[in-house]
N, CA and C atoms as an extended XYZ file, in Angstrom:
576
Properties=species:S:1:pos:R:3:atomname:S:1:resname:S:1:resid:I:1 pbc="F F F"
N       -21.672        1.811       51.258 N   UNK     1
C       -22.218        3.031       51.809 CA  UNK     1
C       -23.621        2.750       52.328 C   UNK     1
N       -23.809        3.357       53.550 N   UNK     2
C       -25.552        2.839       54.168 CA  UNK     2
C       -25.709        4.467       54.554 C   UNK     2
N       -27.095        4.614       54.499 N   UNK     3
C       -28.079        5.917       54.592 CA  UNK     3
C       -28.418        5.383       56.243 C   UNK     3
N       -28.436        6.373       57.348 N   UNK     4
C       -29.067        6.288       58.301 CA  UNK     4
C       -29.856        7.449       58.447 C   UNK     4
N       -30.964        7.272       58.963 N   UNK     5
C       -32.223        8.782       59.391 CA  UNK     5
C       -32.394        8.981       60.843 C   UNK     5
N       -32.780        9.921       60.709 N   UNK     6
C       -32.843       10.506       62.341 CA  UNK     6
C       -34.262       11.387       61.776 C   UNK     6
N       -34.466       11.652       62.998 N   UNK     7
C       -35.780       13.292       63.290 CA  UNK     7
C       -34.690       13.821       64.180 C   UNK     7
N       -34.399       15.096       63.997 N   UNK     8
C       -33.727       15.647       65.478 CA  UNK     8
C       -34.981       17.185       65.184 C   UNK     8
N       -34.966       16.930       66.820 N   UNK     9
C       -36.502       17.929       66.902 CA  UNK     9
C       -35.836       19.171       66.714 C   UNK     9
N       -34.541       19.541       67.296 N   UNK    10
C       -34.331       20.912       67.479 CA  UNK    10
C       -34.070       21.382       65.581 C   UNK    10
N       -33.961       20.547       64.958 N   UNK    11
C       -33.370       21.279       63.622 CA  UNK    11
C       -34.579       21.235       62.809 C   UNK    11
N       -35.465       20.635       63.329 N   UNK    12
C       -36.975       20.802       62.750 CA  UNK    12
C       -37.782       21.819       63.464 C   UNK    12
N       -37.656       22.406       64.578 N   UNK    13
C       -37.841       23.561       64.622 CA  UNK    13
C       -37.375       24.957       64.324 C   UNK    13
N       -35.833       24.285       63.996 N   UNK    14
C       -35.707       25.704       63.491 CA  UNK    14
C       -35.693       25.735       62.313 C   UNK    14
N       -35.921       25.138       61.496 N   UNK    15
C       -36.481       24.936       59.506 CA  UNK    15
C       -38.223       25.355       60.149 C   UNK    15
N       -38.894       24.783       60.818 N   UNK    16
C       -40.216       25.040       61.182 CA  UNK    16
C       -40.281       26.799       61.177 C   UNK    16
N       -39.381       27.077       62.311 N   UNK    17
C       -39.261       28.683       62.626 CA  UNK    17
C       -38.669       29.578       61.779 C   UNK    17
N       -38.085       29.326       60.452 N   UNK    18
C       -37.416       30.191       59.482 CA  UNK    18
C       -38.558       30.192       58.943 C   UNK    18
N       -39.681       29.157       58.306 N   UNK    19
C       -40.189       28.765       57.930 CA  UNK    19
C       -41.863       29.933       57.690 C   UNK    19
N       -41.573       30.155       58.845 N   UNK    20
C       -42.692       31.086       60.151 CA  UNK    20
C       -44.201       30.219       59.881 C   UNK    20
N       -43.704       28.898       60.189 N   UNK    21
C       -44.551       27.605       60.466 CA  UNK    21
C       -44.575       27.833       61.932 C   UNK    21
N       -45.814       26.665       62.402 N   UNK    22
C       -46.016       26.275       63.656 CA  UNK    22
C       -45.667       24.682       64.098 C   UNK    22
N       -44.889       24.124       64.711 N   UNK    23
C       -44.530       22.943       64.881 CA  UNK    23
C       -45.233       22.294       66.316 C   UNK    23
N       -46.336       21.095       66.204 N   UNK    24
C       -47.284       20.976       66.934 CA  UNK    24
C       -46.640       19.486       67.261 C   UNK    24
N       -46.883       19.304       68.675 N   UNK    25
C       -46.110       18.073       69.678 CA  UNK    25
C       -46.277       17.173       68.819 C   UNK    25
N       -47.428       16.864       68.025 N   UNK    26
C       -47.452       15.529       67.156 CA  UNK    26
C       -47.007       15.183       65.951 C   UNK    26
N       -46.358       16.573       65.739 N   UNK    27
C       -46.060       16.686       64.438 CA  UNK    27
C       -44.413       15.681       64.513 C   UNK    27
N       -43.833       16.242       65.463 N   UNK    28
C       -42.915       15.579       65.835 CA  UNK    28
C       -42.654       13.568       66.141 C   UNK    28
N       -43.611       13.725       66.979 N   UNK    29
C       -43.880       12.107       67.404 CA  UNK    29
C       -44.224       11.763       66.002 C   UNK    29
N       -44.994       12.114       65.133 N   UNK    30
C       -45.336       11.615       63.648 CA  UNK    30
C       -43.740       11.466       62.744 C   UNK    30
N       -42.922       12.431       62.761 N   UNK    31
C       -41.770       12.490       62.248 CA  UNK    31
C       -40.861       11.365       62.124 C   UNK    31
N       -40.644       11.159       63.951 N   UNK    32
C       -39.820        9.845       64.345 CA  UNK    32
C       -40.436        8.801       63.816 C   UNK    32
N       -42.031        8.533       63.896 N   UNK    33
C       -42.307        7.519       63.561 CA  UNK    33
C       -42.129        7.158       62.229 C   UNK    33
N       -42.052        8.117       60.976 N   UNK    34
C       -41.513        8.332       59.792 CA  UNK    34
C       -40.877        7.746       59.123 C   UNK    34
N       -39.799        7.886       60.042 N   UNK    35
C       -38.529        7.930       60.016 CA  UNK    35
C       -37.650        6.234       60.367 C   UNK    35
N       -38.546        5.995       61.166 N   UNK    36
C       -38.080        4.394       61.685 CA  UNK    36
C       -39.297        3.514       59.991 C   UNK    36
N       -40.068        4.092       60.245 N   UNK    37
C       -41.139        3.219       58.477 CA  UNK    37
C       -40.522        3.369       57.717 C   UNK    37
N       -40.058        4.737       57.147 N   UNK    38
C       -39.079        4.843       55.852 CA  UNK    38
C       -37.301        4.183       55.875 C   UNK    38
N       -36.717        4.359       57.038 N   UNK    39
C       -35.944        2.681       56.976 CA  UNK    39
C       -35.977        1.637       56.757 C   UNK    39
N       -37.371        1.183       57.282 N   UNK    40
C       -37.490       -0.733       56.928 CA  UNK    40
C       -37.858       -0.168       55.472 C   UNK    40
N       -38.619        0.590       54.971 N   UNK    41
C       -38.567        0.630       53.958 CA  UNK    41
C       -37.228        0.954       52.907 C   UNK    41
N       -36.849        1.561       53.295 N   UNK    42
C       -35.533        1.541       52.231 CA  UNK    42
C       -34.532        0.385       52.495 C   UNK    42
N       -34.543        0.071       53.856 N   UNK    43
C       -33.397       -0.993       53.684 CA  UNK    43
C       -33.601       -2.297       52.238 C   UNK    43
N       -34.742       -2.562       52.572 N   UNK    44
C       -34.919       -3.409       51.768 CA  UNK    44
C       -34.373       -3.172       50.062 C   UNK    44
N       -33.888       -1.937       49.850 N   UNK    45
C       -33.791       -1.450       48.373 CA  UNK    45
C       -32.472       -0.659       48.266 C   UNK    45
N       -31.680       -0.858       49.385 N   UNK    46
C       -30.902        0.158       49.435 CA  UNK    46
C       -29.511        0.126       48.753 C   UNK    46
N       -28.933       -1.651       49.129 N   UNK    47
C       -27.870       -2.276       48.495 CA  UNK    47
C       -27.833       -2.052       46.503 C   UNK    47
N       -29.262       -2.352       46.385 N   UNK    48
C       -29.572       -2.489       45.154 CA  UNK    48
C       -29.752       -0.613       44.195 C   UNK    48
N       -30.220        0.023       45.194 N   UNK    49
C       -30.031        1.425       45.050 CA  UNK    49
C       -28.772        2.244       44.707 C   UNK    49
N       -28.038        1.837       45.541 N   UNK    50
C       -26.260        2.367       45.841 CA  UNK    50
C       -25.638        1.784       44.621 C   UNK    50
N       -25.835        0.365       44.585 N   UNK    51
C       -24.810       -0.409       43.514 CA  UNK    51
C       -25.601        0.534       41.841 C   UNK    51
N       -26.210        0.961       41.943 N   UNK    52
C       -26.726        1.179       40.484 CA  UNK    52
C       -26.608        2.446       40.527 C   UNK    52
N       -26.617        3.408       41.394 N   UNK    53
C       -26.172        4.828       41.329 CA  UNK    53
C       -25.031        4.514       41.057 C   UNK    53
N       -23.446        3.611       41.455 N   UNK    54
C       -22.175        3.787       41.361 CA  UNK    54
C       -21.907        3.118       39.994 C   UNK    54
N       -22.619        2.197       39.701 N   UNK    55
C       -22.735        1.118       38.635 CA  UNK    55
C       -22.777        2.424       37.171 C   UNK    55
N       -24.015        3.056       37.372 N   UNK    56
C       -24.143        4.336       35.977 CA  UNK    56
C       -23.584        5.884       36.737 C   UNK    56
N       -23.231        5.735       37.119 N   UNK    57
C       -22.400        7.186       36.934 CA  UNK    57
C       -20.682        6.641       36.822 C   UNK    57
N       -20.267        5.090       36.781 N   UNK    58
C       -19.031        5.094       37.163 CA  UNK    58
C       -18.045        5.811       38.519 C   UNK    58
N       -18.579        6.131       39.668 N   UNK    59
C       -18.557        6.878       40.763 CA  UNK    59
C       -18.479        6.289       41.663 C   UNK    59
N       -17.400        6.044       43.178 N   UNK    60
C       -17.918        5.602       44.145 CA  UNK    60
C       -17.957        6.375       45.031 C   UNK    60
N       -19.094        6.284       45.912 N   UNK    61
C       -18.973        6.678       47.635 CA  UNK    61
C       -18.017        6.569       48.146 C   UNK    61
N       -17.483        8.056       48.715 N   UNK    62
C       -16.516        7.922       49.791 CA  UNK    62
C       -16.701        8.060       51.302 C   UNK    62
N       -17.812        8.551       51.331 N   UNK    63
C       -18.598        7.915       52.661 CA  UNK    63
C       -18.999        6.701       53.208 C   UNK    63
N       -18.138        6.374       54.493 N   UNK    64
C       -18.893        4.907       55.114 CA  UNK    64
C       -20.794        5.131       55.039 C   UNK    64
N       -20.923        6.366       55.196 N   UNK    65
C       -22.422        6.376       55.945 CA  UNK    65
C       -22.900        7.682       55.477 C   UNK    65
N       -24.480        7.883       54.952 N   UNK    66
C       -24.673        9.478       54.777 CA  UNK    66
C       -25.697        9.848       55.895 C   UNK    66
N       -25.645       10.446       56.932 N   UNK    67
C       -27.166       10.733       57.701 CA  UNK    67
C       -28.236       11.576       57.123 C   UNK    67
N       -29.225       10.960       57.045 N   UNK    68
C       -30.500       11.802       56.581 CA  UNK    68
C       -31.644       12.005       57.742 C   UNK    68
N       -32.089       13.222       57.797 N   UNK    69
C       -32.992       13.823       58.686 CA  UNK    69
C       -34.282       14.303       57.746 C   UNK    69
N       -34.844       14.099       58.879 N   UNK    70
C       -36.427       14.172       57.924 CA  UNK    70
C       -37.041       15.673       58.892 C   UNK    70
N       -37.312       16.352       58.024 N   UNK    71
C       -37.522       17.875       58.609 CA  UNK    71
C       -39.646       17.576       58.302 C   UNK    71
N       -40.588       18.840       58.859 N   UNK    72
C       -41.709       19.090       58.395 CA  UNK    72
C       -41.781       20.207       57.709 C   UNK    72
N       -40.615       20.677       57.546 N   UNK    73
C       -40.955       22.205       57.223 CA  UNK    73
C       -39.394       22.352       56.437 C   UNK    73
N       -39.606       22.910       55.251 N   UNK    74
C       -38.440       23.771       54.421 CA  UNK    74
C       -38.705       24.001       52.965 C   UNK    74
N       -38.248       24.708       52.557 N   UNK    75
C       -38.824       24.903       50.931 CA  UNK    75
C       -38.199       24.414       49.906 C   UNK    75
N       -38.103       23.670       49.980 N   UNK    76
C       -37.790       22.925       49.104 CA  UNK    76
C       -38.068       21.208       49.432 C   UNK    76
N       -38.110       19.829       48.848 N   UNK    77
C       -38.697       18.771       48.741 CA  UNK    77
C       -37.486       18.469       49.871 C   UNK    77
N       -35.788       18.670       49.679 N   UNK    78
C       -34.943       18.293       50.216 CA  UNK    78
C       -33.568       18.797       50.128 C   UNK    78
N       -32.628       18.665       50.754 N   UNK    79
C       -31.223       19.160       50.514 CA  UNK    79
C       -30.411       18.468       50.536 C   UNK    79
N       -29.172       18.112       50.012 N   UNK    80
C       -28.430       17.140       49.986 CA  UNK    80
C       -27.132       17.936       51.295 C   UNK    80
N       -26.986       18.759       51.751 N   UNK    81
C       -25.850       18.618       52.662 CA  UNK    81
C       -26.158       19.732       53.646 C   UNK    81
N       -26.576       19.228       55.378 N   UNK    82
C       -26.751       18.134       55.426 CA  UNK    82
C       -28.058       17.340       54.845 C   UNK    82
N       -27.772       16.073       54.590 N   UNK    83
C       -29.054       15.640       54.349 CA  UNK    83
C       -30.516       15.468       54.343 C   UNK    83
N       -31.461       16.564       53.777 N   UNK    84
C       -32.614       16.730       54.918 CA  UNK    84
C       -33.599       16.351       53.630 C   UNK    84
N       -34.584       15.654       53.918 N   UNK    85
C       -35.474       15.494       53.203 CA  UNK    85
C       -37.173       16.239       54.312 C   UNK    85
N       -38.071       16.892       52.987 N   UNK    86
C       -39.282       16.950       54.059 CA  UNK    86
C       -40.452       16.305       53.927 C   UNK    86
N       -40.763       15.813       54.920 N   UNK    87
C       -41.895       14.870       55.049 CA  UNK    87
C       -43.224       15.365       54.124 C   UNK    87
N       -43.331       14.351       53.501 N   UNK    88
C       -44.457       14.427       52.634 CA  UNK    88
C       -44.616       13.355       51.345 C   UNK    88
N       -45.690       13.424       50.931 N   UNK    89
C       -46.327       12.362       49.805 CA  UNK    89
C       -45.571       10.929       50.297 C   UNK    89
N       -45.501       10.301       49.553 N   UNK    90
C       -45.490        8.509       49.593 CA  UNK    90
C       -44.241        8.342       50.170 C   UNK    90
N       -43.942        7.127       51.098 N   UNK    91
C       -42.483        6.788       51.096 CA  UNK    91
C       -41.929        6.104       49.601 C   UNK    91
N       -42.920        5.816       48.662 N   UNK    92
C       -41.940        5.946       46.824 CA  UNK    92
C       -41.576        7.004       46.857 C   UNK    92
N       -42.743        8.401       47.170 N   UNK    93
C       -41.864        9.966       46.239 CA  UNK    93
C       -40.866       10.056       47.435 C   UNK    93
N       -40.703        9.571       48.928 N   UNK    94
C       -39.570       10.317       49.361 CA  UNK    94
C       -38.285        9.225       49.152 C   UNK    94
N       -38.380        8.238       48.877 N   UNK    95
C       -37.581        7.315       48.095 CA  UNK    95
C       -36.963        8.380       46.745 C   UNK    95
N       -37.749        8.601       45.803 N   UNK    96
C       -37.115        9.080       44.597 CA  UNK    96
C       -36.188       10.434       44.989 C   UNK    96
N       -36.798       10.977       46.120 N   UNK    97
C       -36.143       12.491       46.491 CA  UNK    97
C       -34.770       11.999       46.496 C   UNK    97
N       -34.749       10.925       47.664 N   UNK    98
C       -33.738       10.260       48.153 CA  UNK    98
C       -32.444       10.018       47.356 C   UNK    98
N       -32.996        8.942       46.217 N   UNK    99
C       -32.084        8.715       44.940 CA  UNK    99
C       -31.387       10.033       44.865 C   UNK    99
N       -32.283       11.212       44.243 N   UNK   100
C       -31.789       12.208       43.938 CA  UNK   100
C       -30.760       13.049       44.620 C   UNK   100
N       -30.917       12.957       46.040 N   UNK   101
C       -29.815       13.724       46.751 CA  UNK   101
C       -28.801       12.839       46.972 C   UNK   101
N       -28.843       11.767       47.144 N   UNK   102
C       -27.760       10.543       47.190 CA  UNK   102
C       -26.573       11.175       46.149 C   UNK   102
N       -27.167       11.173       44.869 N   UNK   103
C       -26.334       11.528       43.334 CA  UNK   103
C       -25.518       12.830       43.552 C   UNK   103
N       -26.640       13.938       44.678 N   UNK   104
C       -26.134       15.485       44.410 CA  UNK   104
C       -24.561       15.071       45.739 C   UNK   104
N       -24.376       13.949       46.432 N   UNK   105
C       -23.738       13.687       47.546 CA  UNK   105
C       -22.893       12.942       46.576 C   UNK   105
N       -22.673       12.302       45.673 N   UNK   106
C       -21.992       11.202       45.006 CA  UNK   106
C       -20.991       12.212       44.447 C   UNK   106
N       -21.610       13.361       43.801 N   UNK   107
C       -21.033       14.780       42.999 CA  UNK   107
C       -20.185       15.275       44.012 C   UNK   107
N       -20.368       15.574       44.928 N   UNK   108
C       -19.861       16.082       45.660 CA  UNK   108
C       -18.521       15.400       46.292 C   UNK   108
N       -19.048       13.978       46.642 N   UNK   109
C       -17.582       13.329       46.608 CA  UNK   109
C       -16.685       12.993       45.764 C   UNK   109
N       -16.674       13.021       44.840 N   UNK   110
C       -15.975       13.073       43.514 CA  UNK   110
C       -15.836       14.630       43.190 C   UNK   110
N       -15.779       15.804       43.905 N   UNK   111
C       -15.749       16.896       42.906 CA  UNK   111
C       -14.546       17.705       42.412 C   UNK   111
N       -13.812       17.055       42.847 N   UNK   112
C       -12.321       17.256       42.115 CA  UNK   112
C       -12.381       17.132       40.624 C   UNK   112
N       -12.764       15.574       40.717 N   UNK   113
C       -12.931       15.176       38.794 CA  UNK   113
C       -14.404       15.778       38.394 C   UNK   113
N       -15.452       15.567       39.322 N   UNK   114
C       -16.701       16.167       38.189 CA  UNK   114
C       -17.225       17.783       38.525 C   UNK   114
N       -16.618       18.534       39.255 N   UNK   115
C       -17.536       19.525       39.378 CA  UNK   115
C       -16.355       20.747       38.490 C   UNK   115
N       -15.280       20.633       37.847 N   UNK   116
C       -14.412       21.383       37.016 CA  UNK   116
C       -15.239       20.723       35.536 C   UNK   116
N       -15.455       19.884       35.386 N   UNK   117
C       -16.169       19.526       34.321 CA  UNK   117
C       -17.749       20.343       33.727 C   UNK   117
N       -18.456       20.104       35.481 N   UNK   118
C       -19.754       20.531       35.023 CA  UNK   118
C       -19.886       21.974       34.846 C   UNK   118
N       -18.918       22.655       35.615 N   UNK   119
C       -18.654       23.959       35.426 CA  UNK   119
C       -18.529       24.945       34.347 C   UNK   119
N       -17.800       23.566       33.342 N   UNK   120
C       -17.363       23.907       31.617 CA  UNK   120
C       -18.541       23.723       30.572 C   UNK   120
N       -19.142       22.939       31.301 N   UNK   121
C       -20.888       22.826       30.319 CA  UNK   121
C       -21.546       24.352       30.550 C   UNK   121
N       -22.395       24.029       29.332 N   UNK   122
C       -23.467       24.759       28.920 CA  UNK   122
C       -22.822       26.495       29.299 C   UNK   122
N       -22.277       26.634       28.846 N   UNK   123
C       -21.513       28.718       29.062 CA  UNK   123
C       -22.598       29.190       29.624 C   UNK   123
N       -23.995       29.415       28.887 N   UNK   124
C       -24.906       30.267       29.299 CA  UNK   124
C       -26.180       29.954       30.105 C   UNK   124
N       -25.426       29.217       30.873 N   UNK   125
C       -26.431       28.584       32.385 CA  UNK   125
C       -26.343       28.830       33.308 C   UNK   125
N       -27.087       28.724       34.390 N   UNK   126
C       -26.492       29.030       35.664 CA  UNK   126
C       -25.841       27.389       36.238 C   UNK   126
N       -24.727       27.665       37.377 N   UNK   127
C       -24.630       26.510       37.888 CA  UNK   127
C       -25.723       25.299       38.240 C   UNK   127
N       -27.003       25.884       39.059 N   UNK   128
C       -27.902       24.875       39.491 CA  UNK   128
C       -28.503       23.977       38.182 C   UNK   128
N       -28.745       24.796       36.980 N   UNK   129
C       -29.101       23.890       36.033 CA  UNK   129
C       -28.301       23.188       35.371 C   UNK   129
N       -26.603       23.479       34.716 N   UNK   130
C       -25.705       22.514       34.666 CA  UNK   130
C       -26.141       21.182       35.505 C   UNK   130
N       -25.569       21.646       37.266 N   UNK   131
C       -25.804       20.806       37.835 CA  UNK   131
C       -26.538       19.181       37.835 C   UNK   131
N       -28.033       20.083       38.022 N   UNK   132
C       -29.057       19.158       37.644 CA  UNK   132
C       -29.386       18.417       36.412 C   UNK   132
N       -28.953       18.689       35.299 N   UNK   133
C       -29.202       18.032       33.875 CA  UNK   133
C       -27.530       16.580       34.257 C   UNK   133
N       -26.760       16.876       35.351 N   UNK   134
C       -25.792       16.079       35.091 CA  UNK   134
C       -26.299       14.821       36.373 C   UNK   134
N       -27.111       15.306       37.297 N   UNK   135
C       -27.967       14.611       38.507 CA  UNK   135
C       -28.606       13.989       37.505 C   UNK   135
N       -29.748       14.586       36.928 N   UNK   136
C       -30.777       13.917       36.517 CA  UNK   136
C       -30.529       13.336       35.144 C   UNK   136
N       -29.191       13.165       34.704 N   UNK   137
C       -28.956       12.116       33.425 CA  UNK   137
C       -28.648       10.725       34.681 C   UNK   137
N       -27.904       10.511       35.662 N   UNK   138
C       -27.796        9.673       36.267 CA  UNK   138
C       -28.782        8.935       36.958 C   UNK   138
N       -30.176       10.079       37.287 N   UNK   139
C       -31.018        9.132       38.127 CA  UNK   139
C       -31.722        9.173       37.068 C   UNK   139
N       -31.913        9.286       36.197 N   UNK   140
C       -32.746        8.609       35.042 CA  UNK   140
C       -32.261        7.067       34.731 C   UNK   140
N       -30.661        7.087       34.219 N   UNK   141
C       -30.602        5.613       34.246 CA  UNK   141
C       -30.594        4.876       35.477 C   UNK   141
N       -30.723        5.414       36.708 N   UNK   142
C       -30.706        4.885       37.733 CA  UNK   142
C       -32.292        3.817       37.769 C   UNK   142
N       -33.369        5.044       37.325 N   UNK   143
C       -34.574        4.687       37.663 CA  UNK   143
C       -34.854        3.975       37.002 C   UNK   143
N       -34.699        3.760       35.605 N   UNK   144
C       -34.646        2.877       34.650 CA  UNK   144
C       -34.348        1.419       34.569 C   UNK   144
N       -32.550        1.620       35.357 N   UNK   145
C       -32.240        0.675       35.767 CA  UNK   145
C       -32.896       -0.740       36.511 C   UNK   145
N       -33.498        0.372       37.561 N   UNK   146
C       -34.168       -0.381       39.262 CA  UNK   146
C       -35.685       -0.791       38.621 C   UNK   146
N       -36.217        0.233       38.452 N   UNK   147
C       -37.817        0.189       38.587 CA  UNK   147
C       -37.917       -0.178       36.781 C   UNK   147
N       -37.729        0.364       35.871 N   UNK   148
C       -38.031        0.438       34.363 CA  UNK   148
C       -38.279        1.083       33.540 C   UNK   148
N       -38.572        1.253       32.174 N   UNK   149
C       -39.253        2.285       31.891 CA  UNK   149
C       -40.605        2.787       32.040 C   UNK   149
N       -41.494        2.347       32.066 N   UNK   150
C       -42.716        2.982       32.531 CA  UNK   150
C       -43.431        3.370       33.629 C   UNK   150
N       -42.168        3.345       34.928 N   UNK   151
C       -41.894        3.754       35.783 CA  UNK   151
C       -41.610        5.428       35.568 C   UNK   151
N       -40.331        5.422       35.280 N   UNK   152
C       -39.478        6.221       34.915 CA  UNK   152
C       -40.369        7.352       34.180 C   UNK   152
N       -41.249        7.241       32.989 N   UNK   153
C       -42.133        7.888       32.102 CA  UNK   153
C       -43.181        8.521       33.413 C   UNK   153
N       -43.549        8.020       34.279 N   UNK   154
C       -44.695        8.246       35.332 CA  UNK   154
C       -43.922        9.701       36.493 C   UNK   154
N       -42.741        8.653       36.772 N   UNK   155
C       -41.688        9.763       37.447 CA  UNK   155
C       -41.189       10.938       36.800 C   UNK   155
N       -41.094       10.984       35.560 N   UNK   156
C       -40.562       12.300       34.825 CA  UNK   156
C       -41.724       13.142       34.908 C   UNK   156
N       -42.910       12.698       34.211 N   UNK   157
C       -44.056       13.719       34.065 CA  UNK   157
C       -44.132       14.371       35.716 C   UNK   157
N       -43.833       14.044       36.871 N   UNK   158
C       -44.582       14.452       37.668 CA  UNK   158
C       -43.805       15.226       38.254 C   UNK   158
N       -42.294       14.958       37.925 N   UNK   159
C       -40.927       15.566       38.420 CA  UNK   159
C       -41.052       16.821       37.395 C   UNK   159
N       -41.206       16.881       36.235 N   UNK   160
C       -40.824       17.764       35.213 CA  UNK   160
C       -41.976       18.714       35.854 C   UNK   160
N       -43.511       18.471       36.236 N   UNK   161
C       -44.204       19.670       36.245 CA  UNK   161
C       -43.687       20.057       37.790 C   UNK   161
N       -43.603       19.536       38.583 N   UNK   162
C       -42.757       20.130       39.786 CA  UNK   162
C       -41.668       21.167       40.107 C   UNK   162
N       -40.316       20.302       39.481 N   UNK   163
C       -39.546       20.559       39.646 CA  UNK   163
C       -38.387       21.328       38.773 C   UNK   163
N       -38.098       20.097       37.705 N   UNK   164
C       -37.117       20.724       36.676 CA  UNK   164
C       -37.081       20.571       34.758 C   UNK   164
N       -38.285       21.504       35.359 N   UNK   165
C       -39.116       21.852       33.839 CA  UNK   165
C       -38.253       22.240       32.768 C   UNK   165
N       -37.029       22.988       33.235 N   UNK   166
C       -36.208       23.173       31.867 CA  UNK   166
C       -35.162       22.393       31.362 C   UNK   166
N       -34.435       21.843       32.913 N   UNK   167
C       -33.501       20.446       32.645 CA  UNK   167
C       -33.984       19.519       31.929 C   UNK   167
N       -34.972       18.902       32.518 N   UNK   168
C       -35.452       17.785       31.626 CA  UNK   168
C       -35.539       17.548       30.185 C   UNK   168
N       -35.834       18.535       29.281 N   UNK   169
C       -35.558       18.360       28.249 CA  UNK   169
C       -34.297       18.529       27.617 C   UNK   169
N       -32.993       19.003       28.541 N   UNK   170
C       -32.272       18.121       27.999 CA  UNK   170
C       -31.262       17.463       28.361 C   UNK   170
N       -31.985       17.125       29.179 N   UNK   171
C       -31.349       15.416       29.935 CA  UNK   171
C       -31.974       14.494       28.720 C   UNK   171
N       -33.219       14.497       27.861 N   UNK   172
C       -34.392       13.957       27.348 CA  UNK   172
C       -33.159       13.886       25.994 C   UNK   172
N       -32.684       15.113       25.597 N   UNK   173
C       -31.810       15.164       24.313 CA  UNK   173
C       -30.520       14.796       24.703 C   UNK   173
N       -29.962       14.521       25.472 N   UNK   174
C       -28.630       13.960       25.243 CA  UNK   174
C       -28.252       12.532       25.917 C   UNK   174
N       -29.609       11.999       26.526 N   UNK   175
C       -29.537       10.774       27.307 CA  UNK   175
C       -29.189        9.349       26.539 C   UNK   175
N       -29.640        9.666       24.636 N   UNK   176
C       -29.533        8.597       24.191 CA  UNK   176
C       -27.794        8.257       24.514 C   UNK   176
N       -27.016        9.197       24.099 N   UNK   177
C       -25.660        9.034       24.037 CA  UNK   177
C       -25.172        8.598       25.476 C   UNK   177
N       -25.518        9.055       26.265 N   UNK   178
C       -25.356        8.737       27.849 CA  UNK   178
C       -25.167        7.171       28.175 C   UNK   178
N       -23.722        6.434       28.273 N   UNK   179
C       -23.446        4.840       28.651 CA  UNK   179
C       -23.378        4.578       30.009 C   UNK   179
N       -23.228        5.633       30.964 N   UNK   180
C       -23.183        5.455       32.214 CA  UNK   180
C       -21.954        5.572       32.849 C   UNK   180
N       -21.080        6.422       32.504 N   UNK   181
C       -19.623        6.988       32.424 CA  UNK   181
C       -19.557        8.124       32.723 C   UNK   181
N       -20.155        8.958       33.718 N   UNK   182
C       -20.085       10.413       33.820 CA  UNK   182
C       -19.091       11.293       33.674 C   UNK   182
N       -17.924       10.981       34.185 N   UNK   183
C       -16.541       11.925       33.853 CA  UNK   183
C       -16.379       11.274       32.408 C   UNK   183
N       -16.494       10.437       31.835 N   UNK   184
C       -16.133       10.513       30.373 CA  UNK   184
C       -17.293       10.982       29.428 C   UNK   184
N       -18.374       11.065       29.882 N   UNK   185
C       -19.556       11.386       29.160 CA  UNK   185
C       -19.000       13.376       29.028 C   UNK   185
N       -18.429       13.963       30.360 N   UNK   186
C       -18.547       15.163       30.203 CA  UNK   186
C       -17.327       15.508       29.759 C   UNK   186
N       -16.128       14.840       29.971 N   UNK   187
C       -15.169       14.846       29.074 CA  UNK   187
C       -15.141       15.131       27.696 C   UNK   187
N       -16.116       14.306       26.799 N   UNK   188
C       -16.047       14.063       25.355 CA  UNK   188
C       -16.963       14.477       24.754 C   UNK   188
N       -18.483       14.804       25.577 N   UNK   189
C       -19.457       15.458       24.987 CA  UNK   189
C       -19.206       17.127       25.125 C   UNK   189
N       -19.661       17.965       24.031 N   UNK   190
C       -19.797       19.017       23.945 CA  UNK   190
C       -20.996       19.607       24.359 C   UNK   190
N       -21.215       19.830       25.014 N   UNK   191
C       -22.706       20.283       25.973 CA  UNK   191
C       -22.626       22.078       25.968 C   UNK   191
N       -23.321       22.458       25.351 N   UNK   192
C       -23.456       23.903       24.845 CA  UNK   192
C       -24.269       24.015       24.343 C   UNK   192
């Protein structure tokens, strides 16, 4: 599976214009240029990225290819379908976004077997947080995997005050048990 990026101007203006942002000629030319840096940059990590997302979740891509577009404007960091990440902080933090929607795309291709599963967790949750505690048990060992732990410790603190302040703790409590088997992890664990 290979990630390709684009800028397409018209869908960045209209995330810009929902947005009730202003989208300025350079903002654009800055985008593309982005966009071609954060390739050479990921290529270099990408083989090694993929094999360890499929490696710990037990999961493969059924996509030859995922396209990712790099927006300036939307509320949120990124979306997994279609693929949009928004420009900002380091090409590491839009790397980690990356990981992350890769996984919410991995779910998705598999959701025959995992999304009747995640559905059955936790009774008194909403879907998005199920969801995410079953994302973010995977890119935890993902990150772990690649980068290490004191990586990983740097990435949580900054993700947890961001983003997913209530998941995290317990992704944090059930990760010891976690082998990297996702349909059998949710199979056999009782998550409630």
């Amino acid at each position: 599976m290979k990630v390709s990026f684009e800028y397409a101007r018209i869908y960045d203006e209209v995330l810009t214009e929902m947005s009730r942002k202003k989208l300025s000629p350079s903002q654009g030319e800055e985008a593309e240029e982005l966009a071609k840096d954060f390739e050479k940059y990921w290529r270099n990590k990408e083989t090694r990225i993929i094999s360890s997302i499929e490696k710990n979740s037990k999961l493969k891509f059924k996509k030859k290819e995922i396209r990712c577009y790099f927006v300036n404007h939307l509320g949120y960091h990124a979306i997994s379908n279609p693929l949009t990440i928004r420009i900002g902080g380091t090409l590491e933090d839009m790397r980690d976004i990356l990981v992350h929607e890769l996984i919410h795309n991995l779910l998705i291709d598999n959701e025959k077997i995992t999304l009747p599963l995640i559905k059955r967790t936790y009774e008194d949750e909403d879907f998005s947080f199920k969801n995410h505690v079953v994302v973010l048990l995977i890119e935890r060992k993902v990150t772990e995997d690649i980068f290490g732990l004191k990586y990983f410790r740097q990435f949580e603190q900054k993700d947890r005050m961001l983003n997913f302040k209530f998941e995290w703790p317990e992704v944090d409590r059930i990760y010891p048990r976690y082998k990297g088997n996702i349909v059998s992890f949710l199979k056999n664990e009782d998550l409630d």
